[in-house]
TIFI-768928 format. One line per 10 residues: for each residue x, y, z of C-alpha. Coordinates in pm, whole numbers, plus 32768, in hexadecimal, padded with zeros to 4 digits. Layout:
BEGIN
X Y Z ~ ... $
***
This chain:
BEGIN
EB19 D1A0 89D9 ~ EA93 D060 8952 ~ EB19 CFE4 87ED ~ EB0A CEAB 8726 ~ EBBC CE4F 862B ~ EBC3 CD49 8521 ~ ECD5 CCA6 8436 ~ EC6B CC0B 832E ~ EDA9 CAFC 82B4 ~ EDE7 CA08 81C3 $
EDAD C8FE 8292 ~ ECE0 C97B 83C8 ~ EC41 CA95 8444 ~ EC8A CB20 8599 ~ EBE1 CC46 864E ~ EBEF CD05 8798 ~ EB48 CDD0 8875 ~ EC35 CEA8 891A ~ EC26 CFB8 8A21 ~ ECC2 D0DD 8A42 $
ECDE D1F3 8B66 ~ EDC1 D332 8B55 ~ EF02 D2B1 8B7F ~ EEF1 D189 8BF4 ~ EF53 D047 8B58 ~ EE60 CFB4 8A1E ~ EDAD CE81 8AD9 ~ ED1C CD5E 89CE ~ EBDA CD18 8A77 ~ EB7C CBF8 8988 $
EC24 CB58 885E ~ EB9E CA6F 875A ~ EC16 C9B8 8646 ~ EB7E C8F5 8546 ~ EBA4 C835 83EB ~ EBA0 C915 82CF ~ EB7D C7B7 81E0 ~ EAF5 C87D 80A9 ~ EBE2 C813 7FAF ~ EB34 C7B4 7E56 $
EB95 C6A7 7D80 ~ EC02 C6E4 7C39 ~ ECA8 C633 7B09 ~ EDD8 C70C 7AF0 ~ EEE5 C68F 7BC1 ~ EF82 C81B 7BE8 ~ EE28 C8B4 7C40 ~ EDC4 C900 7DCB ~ ECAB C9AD 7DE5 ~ EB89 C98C 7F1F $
EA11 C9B6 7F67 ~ E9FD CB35 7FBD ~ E89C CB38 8049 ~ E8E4 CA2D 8105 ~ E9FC CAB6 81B2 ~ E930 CBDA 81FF ~ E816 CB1A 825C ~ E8FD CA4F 8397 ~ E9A1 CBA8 83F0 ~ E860 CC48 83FA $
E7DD CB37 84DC ~ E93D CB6C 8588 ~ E8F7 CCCF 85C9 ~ E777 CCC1 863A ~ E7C1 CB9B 8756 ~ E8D1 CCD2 87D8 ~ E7F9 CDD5 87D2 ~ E6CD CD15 8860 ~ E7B3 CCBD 8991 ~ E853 CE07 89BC $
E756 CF31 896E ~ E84C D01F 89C3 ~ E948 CFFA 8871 ~ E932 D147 87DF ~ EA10 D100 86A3 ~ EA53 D01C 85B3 ~ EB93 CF9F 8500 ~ EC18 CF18 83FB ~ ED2A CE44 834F ~ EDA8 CD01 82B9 $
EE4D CC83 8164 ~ EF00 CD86 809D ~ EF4E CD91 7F25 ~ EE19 CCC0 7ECC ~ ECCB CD35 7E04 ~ EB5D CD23 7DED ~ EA97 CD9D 7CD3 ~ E980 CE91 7D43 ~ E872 CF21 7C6E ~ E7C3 D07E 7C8D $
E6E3 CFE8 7DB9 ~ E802 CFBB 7E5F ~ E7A7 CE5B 7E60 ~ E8C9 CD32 7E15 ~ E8B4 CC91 7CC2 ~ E9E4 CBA0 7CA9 ~ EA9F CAEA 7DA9 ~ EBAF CB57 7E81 ~ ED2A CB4C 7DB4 ~ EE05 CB07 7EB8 $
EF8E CB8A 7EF5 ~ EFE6 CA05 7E93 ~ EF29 CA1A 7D62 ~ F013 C9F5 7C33 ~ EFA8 CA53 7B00 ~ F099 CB51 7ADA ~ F1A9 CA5F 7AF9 ~ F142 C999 79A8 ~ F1CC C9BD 784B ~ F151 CA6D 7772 $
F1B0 CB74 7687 ~ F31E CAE3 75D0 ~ F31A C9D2 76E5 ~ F346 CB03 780D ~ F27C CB06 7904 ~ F178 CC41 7964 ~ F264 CCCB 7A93 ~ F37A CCC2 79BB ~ F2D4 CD82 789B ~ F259 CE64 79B0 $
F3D9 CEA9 7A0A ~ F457 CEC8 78CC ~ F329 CFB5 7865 ~ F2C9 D089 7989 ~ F422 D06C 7A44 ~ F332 CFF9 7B64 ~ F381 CEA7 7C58 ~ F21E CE13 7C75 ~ F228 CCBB 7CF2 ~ F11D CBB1 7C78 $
EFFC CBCC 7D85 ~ F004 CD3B 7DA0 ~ EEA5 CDAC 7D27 ~ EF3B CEAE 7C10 ~ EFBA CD7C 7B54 ~ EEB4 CCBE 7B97 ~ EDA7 CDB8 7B2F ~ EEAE CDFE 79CB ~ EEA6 CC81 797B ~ ED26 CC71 79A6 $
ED01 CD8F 78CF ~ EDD6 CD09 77CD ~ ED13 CB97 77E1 ~ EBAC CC1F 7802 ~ EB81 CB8C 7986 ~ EAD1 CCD5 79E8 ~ E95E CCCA 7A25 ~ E8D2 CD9E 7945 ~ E829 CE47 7A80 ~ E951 CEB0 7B3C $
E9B1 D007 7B64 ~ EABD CFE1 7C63 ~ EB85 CF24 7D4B ~ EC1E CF20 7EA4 ~ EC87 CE3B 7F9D ~ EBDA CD49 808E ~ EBD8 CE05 81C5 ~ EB6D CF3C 8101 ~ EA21 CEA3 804C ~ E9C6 CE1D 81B7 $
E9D5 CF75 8222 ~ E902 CFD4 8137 ~ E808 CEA4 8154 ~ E818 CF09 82BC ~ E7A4 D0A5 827B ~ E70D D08E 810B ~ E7F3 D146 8053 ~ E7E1 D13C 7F05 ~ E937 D189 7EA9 ~ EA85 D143 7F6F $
EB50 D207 8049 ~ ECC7 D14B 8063 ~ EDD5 D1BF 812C ~ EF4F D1E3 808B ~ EFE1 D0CE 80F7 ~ EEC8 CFEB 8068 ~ EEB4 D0C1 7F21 ~ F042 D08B 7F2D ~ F01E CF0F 7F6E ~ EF72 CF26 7E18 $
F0A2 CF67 7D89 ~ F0FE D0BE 7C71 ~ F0A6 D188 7DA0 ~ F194 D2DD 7DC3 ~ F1AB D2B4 7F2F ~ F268 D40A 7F83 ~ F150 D4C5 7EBA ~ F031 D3B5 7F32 ~ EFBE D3A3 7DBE ~ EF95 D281 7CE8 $
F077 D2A1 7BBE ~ EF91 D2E6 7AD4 ~ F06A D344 79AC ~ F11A D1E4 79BE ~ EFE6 D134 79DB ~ EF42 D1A7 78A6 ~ F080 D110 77E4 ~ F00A CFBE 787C ~ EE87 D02D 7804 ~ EE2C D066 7957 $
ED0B D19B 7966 ~ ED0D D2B0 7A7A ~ EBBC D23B 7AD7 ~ EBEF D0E3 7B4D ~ ECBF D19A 7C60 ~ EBFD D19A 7DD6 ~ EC25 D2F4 7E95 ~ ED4F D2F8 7F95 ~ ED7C D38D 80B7 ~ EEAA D39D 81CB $
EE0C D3B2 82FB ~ ED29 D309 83B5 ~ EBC3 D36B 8354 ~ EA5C D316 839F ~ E9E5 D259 8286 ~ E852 D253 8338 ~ E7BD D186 8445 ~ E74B D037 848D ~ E65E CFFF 85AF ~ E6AA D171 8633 $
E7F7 D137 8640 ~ E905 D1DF 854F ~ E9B2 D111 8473 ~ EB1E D163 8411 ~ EBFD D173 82C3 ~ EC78 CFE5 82AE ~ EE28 CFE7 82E1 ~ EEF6 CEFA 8248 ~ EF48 CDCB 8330 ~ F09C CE04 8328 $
F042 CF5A 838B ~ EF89 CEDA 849F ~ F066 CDBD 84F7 ~ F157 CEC8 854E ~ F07E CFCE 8625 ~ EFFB CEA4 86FB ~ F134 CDF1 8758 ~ F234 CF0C 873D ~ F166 D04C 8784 ~ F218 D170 86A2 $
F386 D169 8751 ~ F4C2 D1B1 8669 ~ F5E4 D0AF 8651 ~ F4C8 CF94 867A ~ F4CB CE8A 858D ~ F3B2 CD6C 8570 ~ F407 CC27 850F ~ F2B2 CB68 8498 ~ F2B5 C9F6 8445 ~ F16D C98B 8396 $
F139 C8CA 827C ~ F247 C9DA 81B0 ~ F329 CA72 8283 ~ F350 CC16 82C4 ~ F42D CD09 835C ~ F3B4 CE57 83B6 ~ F466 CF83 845D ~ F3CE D0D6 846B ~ F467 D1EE 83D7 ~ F449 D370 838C $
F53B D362 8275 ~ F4AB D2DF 80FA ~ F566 D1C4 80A4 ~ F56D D0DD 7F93 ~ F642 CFB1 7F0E ~ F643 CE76 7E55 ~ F503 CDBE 7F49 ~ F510 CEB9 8039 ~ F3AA CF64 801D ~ F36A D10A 80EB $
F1F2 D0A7 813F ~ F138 D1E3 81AA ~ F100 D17B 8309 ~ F07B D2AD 83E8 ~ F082 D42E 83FE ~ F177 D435 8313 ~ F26E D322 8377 ~ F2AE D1DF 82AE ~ F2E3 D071 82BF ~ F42A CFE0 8238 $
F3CD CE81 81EB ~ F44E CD66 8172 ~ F36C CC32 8140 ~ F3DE CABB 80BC ~ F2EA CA36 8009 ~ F338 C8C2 80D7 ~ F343 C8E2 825D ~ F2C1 C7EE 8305 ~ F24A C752 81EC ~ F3BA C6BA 81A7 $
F38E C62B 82F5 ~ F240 C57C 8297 ~ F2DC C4EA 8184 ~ F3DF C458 820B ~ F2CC C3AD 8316 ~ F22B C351 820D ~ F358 C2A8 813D ~ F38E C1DC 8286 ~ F234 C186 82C6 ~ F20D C103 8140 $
F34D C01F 819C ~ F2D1 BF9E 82EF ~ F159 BF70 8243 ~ F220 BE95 8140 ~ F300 BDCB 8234 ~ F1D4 BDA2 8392 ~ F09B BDB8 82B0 ~ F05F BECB 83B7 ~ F02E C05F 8388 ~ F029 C145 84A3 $
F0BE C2BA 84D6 ~ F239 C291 8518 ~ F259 C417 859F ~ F2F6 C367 86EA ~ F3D4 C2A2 8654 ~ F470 C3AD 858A ~ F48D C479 86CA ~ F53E C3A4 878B ~ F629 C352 860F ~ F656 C4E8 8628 $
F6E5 C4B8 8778 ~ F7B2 C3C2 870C ~ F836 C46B 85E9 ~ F869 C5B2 86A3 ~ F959 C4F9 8790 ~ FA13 C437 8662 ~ FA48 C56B 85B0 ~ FB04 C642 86E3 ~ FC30 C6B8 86B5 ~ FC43 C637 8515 $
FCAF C734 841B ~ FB99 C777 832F ~ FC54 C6AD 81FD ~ FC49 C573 82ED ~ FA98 C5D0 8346 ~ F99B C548 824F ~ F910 C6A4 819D ~ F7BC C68D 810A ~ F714 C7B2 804B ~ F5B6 C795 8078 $
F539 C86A 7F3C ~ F487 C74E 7F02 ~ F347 C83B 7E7B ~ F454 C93F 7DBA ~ F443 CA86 7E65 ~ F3A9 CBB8 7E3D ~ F493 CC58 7D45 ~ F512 CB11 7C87 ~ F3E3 CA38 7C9A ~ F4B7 C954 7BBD $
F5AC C90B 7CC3 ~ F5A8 C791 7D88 ~ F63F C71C 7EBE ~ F767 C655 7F01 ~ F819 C58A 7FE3 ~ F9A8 C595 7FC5 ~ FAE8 C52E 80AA ~ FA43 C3CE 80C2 ~ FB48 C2CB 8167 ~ FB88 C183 820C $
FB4B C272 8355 ~ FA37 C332 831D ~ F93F C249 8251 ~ F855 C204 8380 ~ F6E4 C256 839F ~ F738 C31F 84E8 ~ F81D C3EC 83D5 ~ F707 C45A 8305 ~ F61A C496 83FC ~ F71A C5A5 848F $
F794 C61F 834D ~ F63A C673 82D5 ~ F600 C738 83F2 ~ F74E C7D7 83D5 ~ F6D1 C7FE 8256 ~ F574 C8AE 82A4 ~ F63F C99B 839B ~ F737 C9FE 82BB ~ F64A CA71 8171 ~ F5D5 CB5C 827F $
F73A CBC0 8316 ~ F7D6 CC2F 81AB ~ F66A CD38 819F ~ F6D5 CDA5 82F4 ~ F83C CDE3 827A ~ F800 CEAF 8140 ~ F71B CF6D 8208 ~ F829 CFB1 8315 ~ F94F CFF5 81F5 ~ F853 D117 8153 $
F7BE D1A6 829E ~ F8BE D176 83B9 ~ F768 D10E 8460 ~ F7FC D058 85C8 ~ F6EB CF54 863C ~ F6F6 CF8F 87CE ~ F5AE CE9C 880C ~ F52B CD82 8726 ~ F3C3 CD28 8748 ~ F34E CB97 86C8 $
F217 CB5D 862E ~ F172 CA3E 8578 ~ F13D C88A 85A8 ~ F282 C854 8529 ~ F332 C91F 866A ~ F25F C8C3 8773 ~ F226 C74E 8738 ~ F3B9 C71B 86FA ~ F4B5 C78A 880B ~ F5DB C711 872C $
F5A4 C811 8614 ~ F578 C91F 870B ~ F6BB C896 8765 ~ F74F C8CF 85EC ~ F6A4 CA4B 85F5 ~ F74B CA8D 8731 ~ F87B CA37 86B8 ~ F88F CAA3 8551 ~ F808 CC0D 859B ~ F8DB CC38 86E6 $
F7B6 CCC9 8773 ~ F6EF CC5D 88A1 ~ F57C CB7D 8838 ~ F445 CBEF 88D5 ~ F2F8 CB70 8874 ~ F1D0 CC53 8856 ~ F111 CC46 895F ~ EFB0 CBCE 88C1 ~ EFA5 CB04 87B1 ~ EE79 CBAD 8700 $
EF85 CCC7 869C ~ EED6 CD24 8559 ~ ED83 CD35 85DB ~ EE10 CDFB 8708 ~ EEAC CF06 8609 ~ ED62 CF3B 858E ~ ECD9 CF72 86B5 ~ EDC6 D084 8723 ~ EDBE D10C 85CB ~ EC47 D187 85E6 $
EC9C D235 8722 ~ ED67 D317 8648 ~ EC51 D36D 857D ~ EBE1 D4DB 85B9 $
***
């Protein structure tokens, strides 16, 4: 069997066609990736929001080139960025832009100087970070953003499926509607009781569903329900093995291990993944994006002093190197520790980063560049622990995923060595895209 697949990120979109025979080995007969460079512009400084018909329009063209080449793709599927929102009317047509998962609006003060998420908390007894399309959909409501046309929402990957089949209303899977957050995820209903104390009214909700099912078909071919990307990150570099954990370093960074046991904590997420497993995730809302900054804090400085600006990625991989070796055999109180919560996190999006245990010794460039990776890794090896401490869950195999992994040896390096478990990078680097792909096959 023929599949394709498409992922539709916050920065690119990927897709795959990918072939399938009994039991052998999925084989990725052709991978693409592209710009998804749909970001609007806007005055607020907090709001990130994108061009949803254009984004469908380059994944559409994305998906026709596949199936023009390779006639024999007999499904469809379907993910990309969770928690985020488009506005839908009863055409099932898109009547506002995209609010993405960095879109923070639920972050701002407002009612006695608190922000939304907190009055969410304090309200609802519900953690719903800013970005997460429940709190962006409450704050709309409560400042009159809403077209007065809209009838519902859903996510990106879900309106293109329904661009893609004409559906007028959408189908989402659980872990999307749960990326949404004030989703019951051991019942797979939205909370509905909690959300009308935030004003929030039944009928905004989209219809869930928990398996994979055929939303229609485009060009004869059936098109799937849409899966979260982290969802899908999972399936196509880790398959659906126990005591696996996936390490992803994109822009944010992510931890993922797949359980059968329900399991929250203080950012640890249960995402419905499938047939009736879940997802323990963590996520840190700066990954690789620490990394950039520091580049671009260095760049700035050489810019200033040469009069010249060019990408200084190299540079701070060989200064890794360098501060990899210097910091061998130190005790941690004599290593340069940086936090890199430089964006807050998830549950206290008021936190910052910080750099402490500065000295005479340590207050070298090679220093931060290997502290900040020894930063990024660690956000994501504290998730990993409080999942171990309330699971027993023992990692046998950890799977690598993301830009920030495979373009930087050292930090695989840090992994390696901070979750005492042996680094191996997923095989393609489409892994999203590739989810999707094997995802439709499940469809009955």
């Amino acid at each position: 069997m023929q599949t394709v697949g498409i992922d539709i990120g916050t920065t690119t979109i990927s897709g795959v066609v990918l072939e399938k025979n009994g039991t052998q080995k999925p084989r990725i007969l052709k991978a693409k990736t592209i710009e998804n460079g749909s970001f609007l512009t806007t005055t607020k400084d907090w709001e990130r929001i994108q061009d949803a018909e254009k984004i469908v329009k380059k994944s559409r063209q994305m998906l026709d080139d596949f199936l023009d080449e390779y006639p024999e793709v007999e499904k469809i599927g379907l993910t990309g960025q969770m928690h985020g929102i488009v506005y839908i009317d009863k055409e099932g047509k898109c009547v506002s832009p995209l609010y993405t998962w960095q879109d923070a609006r639920g972050s701002l003060s407002g009612k006695d100087n608190g922000s939304l998420t907190e009055e969410i908390r304090q309200t609802c007894s519900v953690q719903a970070p800013s970005g997460y399309g429940m709190v962006t959909h409450i704050y709309n409501l409560r400042y009159h953003l809403i077209p007065d046309t809209a009838v519902s929402f859903c996510t990106i990957m879900d309106y293109f499926g329904m661009r893609l089949t004409g559906r007028k209303k959408a189908l989402v899977h659980a872990g999307n509607a749960a990326s949404f957050g004030f989703f019951d995820v051991p019942k797979n209903v939205f909370m509905t009781g909690k959300l009308a104390k935030m004003g929030v009214e039944e009928q905004w909700l989209p219809q869930v569903c928990t398996g994979i099912e055929a939303l229609g078909s485009y060009r004869e071919r059936i098109v799937t329900t849409a899966i979260g990307d982290n969802q899908a990150s999972f399936l196509g570099a880790a398959g659906n093995e126990n005591n696996t954990l996936l390490v992803n370093m994109g822009t944010g960074g992510q931890i993922s291990v797949l359980s059968d046991q329900y399991f929250t904590a203080e950012g640890i997420e249960a995402r419905p993944f499938l047939h009736g497993t879940y997802l323990l995730a963590g996520a840190s809302l700066c990954g690789g994006k620490a990394y950039a900054l520091l580049e671009k804090f260095f760049r700035e400085f050489v810019k200033e002093a040469t009069g010249q600006e060019k990408p200084l990625y190299k540079t701070l991989e060989k200064l890794a190197g360098d501060g990899k070796a210097s910091c061998t055999g130190r005790e941690n109180r004599q290593k340069l520790q940086i936090e890199t919560t430089f964006d807050g996190t998830r549950v206290h999006p008021e936190q910052t980063g910080s750099i402490t245990n500065l000295s005479t010794d340590n207050f070298t460039p090679a220093a931060f560049v290997y502290g900040t990776l020894e930063g990024m890794s660690r956000e994501l090896y504290q998730m990993y622990q409080t999942i171990q401490n309330g699971t027993g869950i023992q990692i046998k195999r950890m799977i690598g995923s993301g830009n920030g992994l495979r373009k930087n040896p050292v930090l695989c390096e840090i992994v390696e060595e901070m979750f005492g478990v042996k680094l191996a990078l997923a095989e393609c680097e489409e892994e999203a895209a590739t989810g999707a792909a094997l995802s439709s096959m499940q469809q009955d």
